[in-house]
MARBA-3410 file (N, C-alpha, C, O; in Angstrom, 1 decimal):
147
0.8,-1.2,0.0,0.0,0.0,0.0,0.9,1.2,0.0,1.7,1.5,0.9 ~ 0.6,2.2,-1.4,1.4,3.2,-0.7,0.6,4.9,-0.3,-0.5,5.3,-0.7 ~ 1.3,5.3,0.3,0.5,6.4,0.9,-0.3,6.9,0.1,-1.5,7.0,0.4 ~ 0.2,7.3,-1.3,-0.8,8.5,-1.7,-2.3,7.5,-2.4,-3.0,7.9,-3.3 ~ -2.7,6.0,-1.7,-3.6,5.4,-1.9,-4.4,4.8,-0.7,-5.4,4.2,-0.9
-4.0,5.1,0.2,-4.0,4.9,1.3,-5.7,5.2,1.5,-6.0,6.4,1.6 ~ -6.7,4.5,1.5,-8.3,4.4,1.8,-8.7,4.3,3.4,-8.1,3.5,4.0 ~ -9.7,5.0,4.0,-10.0,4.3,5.1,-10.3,3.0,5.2,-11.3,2.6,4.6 ~ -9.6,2.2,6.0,-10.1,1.0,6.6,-11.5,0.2,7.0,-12.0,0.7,8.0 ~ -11.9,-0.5,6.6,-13.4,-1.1,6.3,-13.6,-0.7,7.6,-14.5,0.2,7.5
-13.2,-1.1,9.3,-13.7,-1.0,10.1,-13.8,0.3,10.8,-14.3,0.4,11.9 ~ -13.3,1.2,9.9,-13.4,2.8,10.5,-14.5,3.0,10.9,-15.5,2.7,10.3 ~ -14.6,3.9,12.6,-13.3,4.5,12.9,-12.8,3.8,13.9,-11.8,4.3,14.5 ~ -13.4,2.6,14.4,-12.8,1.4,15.2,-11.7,1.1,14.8,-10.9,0.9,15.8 ~ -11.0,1.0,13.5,-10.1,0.4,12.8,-9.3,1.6,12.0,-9.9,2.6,11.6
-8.0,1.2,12.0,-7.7,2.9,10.9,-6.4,2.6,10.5,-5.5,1.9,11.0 ~ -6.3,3.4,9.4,-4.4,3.1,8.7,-3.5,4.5,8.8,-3.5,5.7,8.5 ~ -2.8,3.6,9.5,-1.8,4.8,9.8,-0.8,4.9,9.3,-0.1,3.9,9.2 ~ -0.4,6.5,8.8,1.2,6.6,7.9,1.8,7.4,9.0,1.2,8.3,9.6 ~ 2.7,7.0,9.1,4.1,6.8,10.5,4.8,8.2,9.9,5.9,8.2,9.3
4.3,9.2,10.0,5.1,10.9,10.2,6.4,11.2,10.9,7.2,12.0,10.4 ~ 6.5,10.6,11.9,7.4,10.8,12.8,7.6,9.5,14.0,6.9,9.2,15.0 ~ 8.1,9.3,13.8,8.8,7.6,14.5,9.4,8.0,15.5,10.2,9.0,15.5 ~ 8.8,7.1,16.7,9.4,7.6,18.2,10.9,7.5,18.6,11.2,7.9,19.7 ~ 11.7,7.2,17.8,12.6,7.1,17.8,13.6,8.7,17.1,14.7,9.0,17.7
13.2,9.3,16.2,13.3,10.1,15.6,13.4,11.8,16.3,12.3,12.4,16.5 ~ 14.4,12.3,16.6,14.7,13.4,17.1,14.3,14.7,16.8,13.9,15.6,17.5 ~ 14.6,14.6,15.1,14.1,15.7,14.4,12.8,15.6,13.8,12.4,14.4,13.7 ~ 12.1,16.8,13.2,10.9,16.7,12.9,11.0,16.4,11.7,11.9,16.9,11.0 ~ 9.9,15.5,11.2,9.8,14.8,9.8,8.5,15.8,9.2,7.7,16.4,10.0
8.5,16.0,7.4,7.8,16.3,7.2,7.2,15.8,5.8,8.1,15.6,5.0 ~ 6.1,15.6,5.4,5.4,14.9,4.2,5.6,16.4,3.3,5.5,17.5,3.7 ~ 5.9,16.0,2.0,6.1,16.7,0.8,5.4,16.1,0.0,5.8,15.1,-0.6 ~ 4.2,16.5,-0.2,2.6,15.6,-1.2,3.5,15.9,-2.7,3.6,15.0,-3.4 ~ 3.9,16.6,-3.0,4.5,16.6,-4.8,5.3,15.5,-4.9,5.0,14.6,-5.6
6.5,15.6,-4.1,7.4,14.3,-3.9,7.1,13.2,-3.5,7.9,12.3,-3.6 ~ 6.0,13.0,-3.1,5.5,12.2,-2.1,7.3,11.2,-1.0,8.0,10.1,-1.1 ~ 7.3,12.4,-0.2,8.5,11.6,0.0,8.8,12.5,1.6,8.3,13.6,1.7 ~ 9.2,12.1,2.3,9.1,12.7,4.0,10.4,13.7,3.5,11.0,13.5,2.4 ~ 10.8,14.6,4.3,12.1,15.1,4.7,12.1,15.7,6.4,11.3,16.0,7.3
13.6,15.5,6.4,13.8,15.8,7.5,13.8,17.4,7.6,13.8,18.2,6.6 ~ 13.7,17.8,8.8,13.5,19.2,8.9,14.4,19.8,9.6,15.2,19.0,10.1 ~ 14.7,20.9,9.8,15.4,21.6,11.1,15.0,22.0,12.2,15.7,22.7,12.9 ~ 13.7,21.7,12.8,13.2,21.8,13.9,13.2,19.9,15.0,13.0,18.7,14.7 ~ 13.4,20.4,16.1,13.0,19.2,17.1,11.9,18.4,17.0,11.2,18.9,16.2
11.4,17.2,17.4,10.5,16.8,17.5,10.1,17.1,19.0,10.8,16.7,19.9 ~ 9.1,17.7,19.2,8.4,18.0,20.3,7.9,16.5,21.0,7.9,16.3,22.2 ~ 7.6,15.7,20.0,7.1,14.3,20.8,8.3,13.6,21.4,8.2,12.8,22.4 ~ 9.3,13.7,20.8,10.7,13.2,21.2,11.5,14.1,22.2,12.2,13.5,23.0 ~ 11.4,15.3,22.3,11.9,16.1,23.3,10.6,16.2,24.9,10.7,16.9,25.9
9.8,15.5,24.5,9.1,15.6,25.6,8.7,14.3,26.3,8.0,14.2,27.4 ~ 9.5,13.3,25.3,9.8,11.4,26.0,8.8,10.6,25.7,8.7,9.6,26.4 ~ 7.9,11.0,24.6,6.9,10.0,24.3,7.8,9.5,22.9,8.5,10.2,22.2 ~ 7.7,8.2,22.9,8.4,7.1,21.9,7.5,6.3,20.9,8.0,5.5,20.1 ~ 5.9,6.7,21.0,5.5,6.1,20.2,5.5,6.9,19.5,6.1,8.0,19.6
4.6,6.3,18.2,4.9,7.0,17.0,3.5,8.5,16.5,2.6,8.9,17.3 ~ 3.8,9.0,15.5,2.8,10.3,15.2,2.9,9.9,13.9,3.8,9.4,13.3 ~ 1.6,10.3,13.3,1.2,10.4,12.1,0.1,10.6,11.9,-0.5,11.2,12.8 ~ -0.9,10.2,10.6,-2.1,10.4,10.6,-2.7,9.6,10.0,-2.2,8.6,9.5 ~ -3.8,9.8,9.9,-5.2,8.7,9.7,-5.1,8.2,8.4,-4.6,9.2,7.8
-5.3,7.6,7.8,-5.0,7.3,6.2,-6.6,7.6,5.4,-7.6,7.5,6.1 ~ -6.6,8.1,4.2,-8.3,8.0,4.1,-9.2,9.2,4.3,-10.4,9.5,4.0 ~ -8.1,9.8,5.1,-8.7,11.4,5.9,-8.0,12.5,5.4,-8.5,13.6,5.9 ~ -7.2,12.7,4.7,-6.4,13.7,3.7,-5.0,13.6,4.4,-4.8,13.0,5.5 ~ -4.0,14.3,3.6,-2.5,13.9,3.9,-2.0,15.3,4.0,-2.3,16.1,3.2
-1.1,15.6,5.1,-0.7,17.0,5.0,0.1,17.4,3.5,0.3,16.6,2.5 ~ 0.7,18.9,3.8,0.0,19.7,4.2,-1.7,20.5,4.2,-2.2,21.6,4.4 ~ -2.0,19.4,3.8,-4.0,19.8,3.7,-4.4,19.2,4.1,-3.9,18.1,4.1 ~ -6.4,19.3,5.1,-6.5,18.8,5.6,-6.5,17.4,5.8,-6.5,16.7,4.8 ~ -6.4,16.6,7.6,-5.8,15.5,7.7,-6.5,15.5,9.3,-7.0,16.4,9.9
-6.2,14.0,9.5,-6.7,13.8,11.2,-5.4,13.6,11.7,-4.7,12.7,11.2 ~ -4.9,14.0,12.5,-3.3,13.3,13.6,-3.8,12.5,14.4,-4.9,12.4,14.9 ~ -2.6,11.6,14.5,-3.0,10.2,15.7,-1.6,10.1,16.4,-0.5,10.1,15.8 ~ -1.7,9.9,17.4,-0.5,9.5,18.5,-0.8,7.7,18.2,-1.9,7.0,18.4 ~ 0.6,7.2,17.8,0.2,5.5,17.6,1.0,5.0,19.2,2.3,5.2,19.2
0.4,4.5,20.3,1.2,4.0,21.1,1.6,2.2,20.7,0.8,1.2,20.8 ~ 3.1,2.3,20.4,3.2,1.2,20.1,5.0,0.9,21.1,5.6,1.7,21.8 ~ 5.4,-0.4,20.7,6.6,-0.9,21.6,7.9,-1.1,20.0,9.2,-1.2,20.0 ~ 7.1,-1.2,19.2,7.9,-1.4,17.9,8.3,0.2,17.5,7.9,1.3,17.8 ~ 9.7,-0.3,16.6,10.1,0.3,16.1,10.2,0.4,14.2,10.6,-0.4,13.3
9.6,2.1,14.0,8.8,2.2,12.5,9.7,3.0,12.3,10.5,3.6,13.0 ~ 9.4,2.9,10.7,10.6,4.0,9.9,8.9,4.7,8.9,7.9,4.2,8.5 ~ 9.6,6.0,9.1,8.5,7.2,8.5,8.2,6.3,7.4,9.0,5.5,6.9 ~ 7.0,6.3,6.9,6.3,6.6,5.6,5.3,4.8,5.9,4.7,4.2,5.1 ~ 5.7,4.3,7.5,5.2,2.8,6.7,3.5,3.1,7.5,3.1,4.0,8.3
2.9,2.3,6.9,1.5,2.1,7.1,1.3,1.0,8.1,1.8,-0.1,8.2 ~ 0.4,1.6,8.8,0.2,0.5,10.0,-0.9,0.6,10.4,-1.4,1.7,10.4 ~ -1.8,-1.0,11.1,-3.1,-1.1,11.8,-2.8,-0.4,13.1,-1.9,-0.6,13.9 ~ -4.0,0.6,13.1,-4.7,1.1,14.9,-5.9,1.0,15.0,-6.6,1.2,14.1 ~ -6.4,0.7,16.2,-7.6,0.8,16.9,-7.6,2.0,18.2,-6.9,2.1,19.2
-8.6,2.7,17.6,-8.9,4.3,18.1,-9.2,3.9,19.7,-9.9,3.0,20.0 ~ -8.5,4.7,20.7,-8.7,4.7,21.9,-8.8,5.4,22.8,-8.9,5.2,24.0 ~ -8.7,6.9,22.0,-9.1,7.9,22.7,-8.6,9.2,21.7,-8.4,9.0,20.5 ~ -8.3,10.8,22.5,-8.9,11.8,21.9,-7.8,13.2,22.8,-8.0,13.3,24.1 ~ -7.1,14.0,22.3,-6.9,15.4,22.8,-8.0,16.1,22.1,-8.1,16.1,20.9
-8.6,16.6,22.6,-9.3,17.8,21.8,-8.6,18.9,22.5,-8.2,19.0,23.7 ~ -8.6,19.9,21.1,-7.9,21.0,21.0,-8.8,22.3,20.7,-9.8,22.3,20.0 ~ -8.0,23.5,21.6,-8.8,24.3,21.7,-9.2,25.1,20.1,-10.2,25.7,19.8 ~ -8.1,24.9,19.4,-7.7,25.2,18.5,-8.4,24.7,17.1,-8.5,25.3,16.0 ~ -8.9,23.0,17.5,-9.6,22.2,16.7,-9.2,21.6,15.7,-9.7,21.5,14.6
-7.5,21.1,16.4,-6.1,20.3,15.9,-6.5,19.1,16.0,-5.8,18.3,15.3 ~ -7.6,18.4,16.8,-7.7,17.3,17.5,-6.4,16.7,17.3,-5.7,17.2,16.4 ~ -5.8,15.5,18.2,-5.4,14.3,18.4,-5.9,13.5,18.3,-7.0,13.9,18.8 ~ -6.1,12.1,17.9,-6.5,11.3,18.0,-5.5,10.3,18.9,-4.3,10.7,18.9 ~ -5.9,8.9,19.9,-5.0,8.0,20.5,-5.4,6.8,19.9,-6.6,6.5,19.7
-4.4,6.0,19.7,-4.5,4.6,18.9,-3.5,3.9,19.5,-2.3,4.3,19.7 ~ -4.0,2.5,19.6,-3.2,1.6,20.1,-2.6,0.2,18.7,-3.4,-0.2,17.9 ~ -1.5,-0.3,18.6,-0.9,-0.6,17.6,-1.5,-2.0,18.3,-1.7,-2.0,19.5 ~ -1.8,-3.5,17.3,-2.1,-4.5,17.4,-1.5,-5.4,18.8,-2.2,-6.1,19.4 ~ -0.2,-5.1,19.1,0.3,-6.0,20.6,-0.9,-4.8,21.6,-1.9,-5.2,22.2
-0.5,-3.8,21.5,-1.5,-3.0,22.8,-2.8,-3.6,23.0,-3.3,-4.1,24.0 ~ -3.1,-3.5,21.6,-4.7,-4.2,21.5,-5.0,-4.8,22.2,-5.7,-4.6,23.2 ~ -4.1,-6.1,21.6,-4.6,-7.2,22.2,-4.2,-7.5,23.9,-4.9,-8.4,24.4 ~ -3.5,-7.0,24.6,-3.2,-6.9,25.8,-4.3,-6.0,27.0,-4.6,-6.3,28.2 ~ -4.8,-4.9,26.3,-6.1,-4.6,27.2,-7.3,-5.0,27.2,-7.8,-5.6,26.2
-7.9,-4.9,28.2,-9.4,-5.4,28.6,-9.9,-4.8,27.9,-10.8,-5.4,27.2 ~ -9.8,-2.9,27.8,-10.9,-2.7,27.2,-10.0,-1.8,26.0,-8.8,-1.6,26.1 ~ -10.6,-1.3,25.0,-9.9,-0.1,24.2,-10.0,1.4,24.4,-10.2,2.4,23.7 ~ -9.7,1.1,25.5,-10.1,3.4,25.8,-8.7,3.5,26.7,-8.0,2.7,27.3 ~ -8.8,5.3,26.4,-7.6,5.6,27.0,-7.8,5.5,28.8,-6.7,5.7,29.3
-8.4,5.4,29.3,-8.6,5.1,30.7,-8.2,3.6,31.1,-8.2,3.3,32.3 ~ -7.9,2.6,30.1,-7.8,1.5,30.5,-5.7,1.4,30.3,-4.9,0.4,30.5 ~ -5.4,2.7,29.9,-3.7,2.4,29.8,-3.3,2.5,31.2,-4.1,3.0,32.0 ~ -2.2,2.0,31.6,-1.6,2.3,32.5,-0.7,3.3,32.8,0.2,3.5,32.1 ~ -0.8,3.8,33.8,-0.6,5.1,34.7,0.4,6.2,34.1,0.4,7.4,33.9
1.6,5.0,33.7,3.1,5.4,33.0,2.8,6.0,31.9,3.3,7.1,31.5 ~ 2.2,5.4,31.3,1.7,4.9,29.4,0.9,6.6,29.1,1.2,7.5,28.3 ~ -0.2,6.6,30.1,-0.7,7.6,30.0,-0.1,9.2,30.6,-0.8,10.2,30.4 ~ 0.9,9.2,31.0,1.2,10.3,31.9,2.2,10.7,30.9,2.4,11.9,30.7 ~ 3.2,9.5,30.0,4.0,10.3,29.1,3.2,10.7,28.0,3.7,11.5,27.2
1.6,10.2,27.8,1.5,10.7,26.2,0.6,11.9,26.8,0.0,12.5,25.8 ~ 0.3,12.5,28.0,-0.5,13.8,28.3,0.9,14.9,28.8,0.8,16.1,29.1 ~ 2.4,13.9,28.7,3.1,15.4,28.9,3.2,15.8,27.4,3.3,17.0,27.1 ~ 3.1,15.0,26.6,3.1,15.9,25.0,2.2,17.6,25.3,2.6,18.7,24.8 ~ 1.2,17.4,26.1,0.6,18.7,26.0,0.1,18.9,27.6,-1.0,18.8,28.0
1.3,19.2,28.2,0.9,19.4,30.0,0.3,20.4,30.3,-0.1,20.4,31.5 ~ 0.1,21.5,29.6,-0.4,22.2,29.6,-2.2,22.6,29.2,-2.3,23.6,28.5 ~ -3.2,22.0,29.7,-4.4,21.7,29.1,-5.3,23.0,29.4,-5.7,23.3,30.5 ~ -5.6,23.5,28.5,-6.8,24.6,29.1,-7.9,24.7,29.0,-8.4,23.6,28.9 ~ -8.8,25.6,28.9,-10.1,25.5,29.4,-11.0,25.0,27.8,-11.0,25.6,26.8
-11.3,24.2,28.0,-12.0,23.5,26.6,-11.4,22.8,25.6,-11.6,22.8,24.4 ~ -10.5,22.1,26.5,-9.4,21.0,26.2,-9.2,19.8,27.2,-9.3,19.8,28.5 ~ -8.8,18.6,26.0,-8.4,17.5,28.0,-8.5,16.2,26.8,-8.9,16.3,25.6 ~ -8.0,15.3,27.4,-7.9,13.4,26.8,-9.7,13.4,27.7,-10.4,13.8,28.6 ~ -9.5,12.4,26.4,-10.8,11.6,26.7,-10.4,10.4,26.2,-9.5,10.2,25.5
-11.5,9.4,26.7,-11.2,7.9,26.0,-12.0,7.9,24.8,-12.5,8.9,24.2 ~ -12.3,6.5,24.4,-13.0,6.3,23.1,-14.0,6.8,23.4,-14.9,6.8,22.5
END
């Protein structure tokens, strides 16, 4: 599959394809170039990496590709992805932004299958505390929610 075909997933929005933008591993900020269809690296930090979350970022497949509109997803996963690959998530929760950036939260197939339930109230304490310092700062008509 390659990105610029990239369809919503039959079980949307339970189910969803994700193109891997920036890989938790990745320091600097990655960026999609739709003419090239091709990532580059940038000269700016990665904010999700300078702030200790390791899973991955990207967005929803099926939902437009930057730079035009697009949905973002935080993928919490334990694997390690290289920008541009496509991967299964199951939606488990939500930043809403005051701004109306949304986040979306998705758990990668091992997560899945390891919780009882699929919402973000069902992660564990750690799990959750690094992917809410991404934005520690919450204000008024903002906050995680679960599915």
């Amino acid at each position: 599959m390659e990105i610029t075909t990239v369809k919503l997933h039959p079980s949307f929005p339970e189910v969803v394809w994700i193109v891997v933008e920036q890989p938790g591993t990745e320091a600097q900020r990655m960026a999609y170039d739709v003419q090239e269809n091709k990532f580059n690296r940038t000269a700016y930090k990665s904010l999700l990496y300078e702030r200790g979350f390791r899973g991955d970022y990207g967005w929803i497949g099926g939902l437009g590709t930057p730079p035009k509109k697009h949905c973002d997803v935080f993928l919490l996963t334990k694997e390690k992805h290289q920008v541009g690959d496509i991967l299964l998530g199951y939606i488990c929760g939500v930043f809403f932004r005051r701004d109306g950036d949304h986040k979306l939260v998705a758990l990668d197939e091992e997560w899945h299958s390891q919780l009882a339930q699929n919402d973000f109230a069902a992660l564990d304490e750690e799990t959750r505390q690094k992917l809410m310092n991404v934005y520690p700062d919450v204000n008024e008509n903002e906050g995680w929610y679960g599915s």
